[in-house]
Structures are given as structure tokens and as C-alpha cells.
N, C-alpha and C positions, 0 to 999 in steps of 0.2 A: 723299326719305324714308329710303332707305339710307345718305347722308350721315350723317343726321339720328342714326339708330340708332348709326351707327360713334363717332358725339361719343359719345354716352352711356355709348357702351362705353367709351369711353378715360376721359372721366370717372370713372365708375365704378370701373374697376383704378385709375387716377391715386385714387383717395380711399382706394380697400381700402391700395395700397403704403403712401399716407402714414399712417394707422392703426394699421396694421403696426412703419412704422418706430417712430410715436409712442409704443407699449405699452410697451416700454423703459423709456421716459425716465418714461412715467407708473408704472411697475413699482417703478421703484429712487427714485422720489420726486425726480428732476429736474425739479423746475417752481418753486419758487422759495426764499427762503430759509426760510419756514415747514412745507412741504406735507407733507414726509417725516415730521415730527414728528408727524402725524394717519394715518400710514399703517403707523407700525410696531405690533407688538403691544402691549397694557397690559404695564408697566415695575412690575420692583421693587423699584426704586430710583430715585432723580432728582433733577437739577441744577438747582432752579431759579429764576427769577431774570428781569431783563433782558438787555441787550444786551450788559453785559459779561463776564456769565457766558458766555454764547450761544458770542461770541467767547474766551470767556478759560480755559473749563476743559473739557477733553480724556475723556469717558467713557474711552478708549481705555485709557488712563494710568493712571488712577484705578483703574481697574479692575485691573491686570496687577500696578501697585505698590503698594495700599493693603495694611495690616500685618495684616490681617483677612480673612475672606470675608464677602461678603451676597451675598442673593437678587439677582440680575440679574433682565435686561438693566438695566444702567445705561445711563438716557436724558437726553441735554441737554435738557430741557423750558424754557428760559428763551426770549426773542423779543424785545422791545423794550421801551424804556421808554412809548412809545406802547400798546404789546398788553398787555404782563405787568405793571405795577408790581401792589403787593399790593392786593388787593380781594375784593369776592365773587365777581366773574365769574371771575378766576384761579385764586381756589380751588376753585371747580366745576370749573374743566378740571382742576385738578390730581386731581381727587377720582376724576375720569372715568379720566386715564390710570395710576391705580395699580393694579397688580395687588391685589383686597379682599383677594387671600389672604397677601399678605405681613409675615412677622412677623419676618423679619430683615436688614431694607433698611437702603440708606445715603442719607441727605437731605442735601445739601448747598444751603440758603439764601444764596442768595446778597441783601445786602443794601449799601444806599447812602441817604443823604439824600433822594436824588431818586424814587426808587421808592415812598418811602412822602408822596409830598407831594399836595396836588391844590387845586384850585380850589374855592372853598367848597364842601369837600366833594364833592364831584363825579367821576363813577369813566366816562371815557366808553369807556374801552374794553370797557364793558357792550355795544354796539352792534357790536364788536366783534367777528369770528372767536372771539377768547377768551371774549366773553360769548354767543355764539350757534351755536356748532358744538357739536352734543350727540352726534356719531359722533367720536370722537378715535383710532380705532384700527380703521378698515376701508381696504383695499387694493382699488380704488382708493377714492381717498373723493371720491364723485361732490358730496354739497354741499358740501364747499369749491372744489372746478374749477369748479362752476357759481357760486358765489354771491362768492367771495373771488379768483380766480385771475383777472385782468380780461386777459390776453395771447390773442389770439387762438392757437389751438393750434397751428398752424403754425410761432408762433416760439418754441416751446419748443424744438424742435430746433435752430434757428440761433443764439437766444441763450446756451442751456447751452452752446455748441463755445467761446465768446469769456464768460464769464461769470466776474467778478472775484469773485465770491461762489460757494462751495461747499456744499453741506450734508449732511455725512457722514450715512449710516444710524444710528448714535450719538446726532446730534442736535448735534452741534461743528460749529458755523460757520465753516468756513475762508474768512477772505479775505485776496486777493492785491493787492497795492496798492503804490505804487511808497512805502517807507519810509529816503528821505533825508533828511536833516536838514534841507534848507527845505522838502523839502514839507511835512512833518511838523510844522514850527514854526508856516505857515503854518495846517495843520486845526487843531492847537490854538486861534491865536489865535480863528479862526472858534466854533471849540467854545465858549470864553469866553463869546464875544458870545451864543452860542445859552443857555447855559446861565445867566448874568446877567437874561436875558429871563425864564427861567423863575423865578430866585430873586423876579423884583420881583411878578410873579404867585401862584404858588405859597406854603403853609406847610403846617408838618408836620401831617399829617392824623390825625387820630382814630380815623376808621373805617379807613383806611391798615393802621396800626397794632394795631385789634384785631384784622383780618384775618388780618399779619401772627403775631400772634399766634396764630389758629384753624388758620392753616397748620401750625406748629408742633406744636400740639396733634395734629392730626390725623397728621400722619408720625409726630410718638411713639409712636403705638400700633401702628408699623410696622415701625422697627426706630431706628438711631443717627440724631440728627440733628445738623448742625453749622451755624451762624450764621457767615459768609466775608465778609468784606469785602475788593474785592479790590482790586488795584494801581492805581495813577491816575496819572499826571503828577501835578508839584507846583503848577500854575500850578492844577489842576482842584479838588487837594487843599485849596489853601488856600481856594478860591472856596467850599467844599461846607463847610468849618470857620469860615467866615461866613455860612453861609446856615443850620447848624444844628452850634453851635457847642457842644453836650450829645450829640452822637449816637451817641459813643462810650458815651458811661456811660450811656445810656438801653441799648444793646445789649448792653451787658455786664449792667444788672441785668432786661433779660429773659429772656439766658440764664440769669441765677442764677433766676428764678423757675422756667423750663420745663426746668431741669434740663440745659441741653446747653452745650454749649461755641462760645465767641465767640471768632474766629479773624481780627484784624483784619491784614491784607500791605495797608494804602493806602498805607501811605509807604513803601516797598519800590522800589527804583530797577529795575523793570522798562522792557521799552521800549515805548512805545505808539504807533498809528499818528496819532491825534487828542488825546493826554492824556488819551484816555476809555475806550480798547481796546487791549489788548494786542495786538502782533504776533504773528504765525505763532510764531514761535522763541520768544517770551517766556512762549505761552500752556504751550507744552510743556514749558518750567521751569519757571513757574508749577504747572503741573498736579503738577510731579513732588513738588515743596515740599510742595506741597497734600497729596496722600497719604502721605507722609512723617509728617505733624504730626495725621494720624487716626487715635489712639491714645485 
């Protein structure tokens, strides 16, 4: 029986210490490349977009070099093209994490062919985190650990120490990835194939597109918004200008409708690590360009 007692104790301490260590990592929003972005406060300002936003533009930046002030915190709110392309359920999250009270924020939309495409119609990332998380700004936020976070807790400490993926308090996705010329050539080609897959499936959506457009609408009444198209490799480039070969002049005259400015860097010879994302170093000139031309 004393044995018995002595386990439970050690147990016991062994769970309080790993707890302990764990509050950290749940604290500063280390648990994966989403989680932080549900844990910081409502934003009065925001980036956002899919993955290549995620990756591609810098709060940090924007913020210290744009030619203006607005209402902060500026937060990267973009995620995947899986989570975020434009719909209703993205713009519910967006609706959630804006500050209501902001009247002179900076939007930066980010937009591409593939964000506004879907399968007859059909929007699944309704099922979603993005369509089903209605706390987007509580520390810790215990339903998305419990319902979307599937790593047993334990290895949240072992895999943050070795984790190719970052995700700044910002909301900037740093990733580390080895960016040489064959490997690089290599994810492109793969990109292709993933992305050719989607062309034969996928067409430009409708409900996509007015979404996108409600998006818009909605940030206008909040402060500057701007329409970014951002860098690609040319192999992605030309693939995204046969799969929706008007997408420029559809973006350029719905910025002429919603009053804001269409800012296309696709053919812009940055470096990217798959044709589809910018590198660490390219996202921070990129970013800097970026605020540069927010005038």
C-alpha cells in the first residue's frame, strides 16, 4: 500500500512539472502553425489571405515601415488554402477577430486564382476550425486544443525544440527549409502536379467571389484596404494564367468598384521555396516593397 501511495505521488509531481513546463508553450501559442492566431487579442488591422500571405508578409515590417499609421496590432490572419480561401465561414472569422471599434485599420487582401476557386460550389472548409471556432481571441483557447489540436500534449514540447515551422505572436509564419536549387526545383515540380490537379477539378467560384467581395466591403468601413497579389515562381505563374486567364482584370475592376487599390508583385522575380511561397529573406523584401507602395 505504501508502495502504492509513493507511485501516485511521483505521478502526480511527474504531471504537475509537465503542466508546468507545458503553460509556456500554451502561453506564447507554440502548438502549431495555426493556434497563436486564436489566442492573441482582437486586431485592428489584418493580413489576410492563404498560405501565401501566411508565409509571405511580415506584420513586423509593415508596421514599423508603412508611410502612414493605423490602428494596430497588425495580425497575419491568413492560414491555407485548405482553411482560408474566400467564403462565408472566413469571413465570420474575420468579422470575429477585428477589433468592432476600428475606424483606421490597414487590410491587406491577399488574393490568387486558387483562393477563389471551388468545386461546384462548395466551401468545406465550413467544417472547418475556420467555419467552427467562434472564441478567436481567448488565451488559452481550450476549443481549439481540445477539438482541432490532435498532438497528444506531451509532444508539444519535443516537437516545438526541432520544428521547421514557426509562428510569430504577429501571426508570420516563419519556415525553415533547406532552399537550394534542386530542392527547390524539385517542390516546384511536385507543386505543378498538385496544383494541375486542382485546375482539372476546380472553376472560379461565384459565391468565392462575392464573399470576396463582402470582405472588402466589410474592412472598408474600417479603415485602408488593399487587393495584393503576391510573388509566385514562373512555372506557378503561367499555370494560374491558364487556369484563369482574366484574373487580373477581374481584380483590377473590383478594385475599381470597392474603391481600393490592386497591387499585383506575381511576376516579380522573388525567391520561393516551392514556386508557391516565398522564402524567409524574400518574404522580408517582399514585405518591405509591400509597405513602400501603401500610399
Amino acid at each position: 500500500m505504501r508502495r502504492l501511495l509513493i507511485r501516485l505521488l511521483l505521478l502526480t509531481v511527474a504531471a504537475g512539472a509537465g503542466l508546468l513546463a507545458l503553460l509556456p508553450v500554451l502561453r506564447n501559442g507554440r502548438v502549431d502553425a495555426f493556434y497563436a492566431r486564436f489566442t492573441s487579442p482582437p486586431a485592428g488591422s489584418l493580413i489576410v489571405g492563404t498560405s501565401r500571405a501566411a508565409q509571405g508578409i511580415r506584420p513586423d515590417i509593415i508596421t514599423s515601415q508603412a508611410p502612414f499609421a493605423f490602428d494596430g496590432p497588425l495580425l497575419n490572419y491568413a492560414f491555407t488554402l485548405t482553411h482560408s480561401p474566400y467564403g462565408p465561414a472566413y469571413l465570420a472569422s474575420i468579422r470575429r477577430k477585428l477589433k468592432p471599434e476600428t475606424r483606421n485599420g490597414l487590410f491587406i487582401v491577399a488574393v490568387d486564382p486558387w483562393s477563389l476557386a471551388a468545386v461546384n460550389e462548395q466551401f468545406p472548409e465550413a467544417s472547418s476550425f475556420i467555419g467552427q471556432l467562434s472564441q478567436v481571441s481567448q488565451n488559452p483557447n481550450l476549443p481549439y486544443l481540445t477539438r482541432y489540436q490532435t498532438k497528444p500534449l506531451y509532444r508539444l514540447l519535443l516537437d516545438y525544440a526541432t520544428a521547421t515551422e514557426r509562428l510569430h505572436p504577429d501571426g508570420w509564419l516563419e519556415v525553415r527549409i533547406a532552399t537550394d536549387s534542386a530542392t527547390v526545383r524539385a517542390r516546384t515540380a511536385r507543386k505543378v502536379l498538385d496544383y494541375r490537379k486542382l485546375m482539372a477539378a476546380q472553376h472560379l467560384s461565384a459565391g468565392r467571389l462575392a464573399a470576396l467581395r463582402q470582405t472588402i466591403e466589410l474592412l472598408r468601413q474600417h479603415g485602408r484596404v488593399y487587393l495584393v497579389r503576391l510573388p509566385v515562381g514562373p512555372p506557378l505563374r503561367q499555370l494560374e494564367q491558364e487556369f484563369q486567364p482574366d484574373f487580373a482584370a477581374q481584380m483590377q475592376q473590383l478594385a475599381r468598384q470597392q474603391q481600393v487599390r490592386y497591387l499585383d508583385y506575381s511576376a516579380q522575380p522573388y525567391a520561393t521555396t516551392d514556386g508557391n511561397h516565398l522564402q524567409r529573406e524574400a518574404a522580408a523584401a517582399f514585405s518591405r516593397q509591400l509597405a513602400a507602395a501603401l500610399r
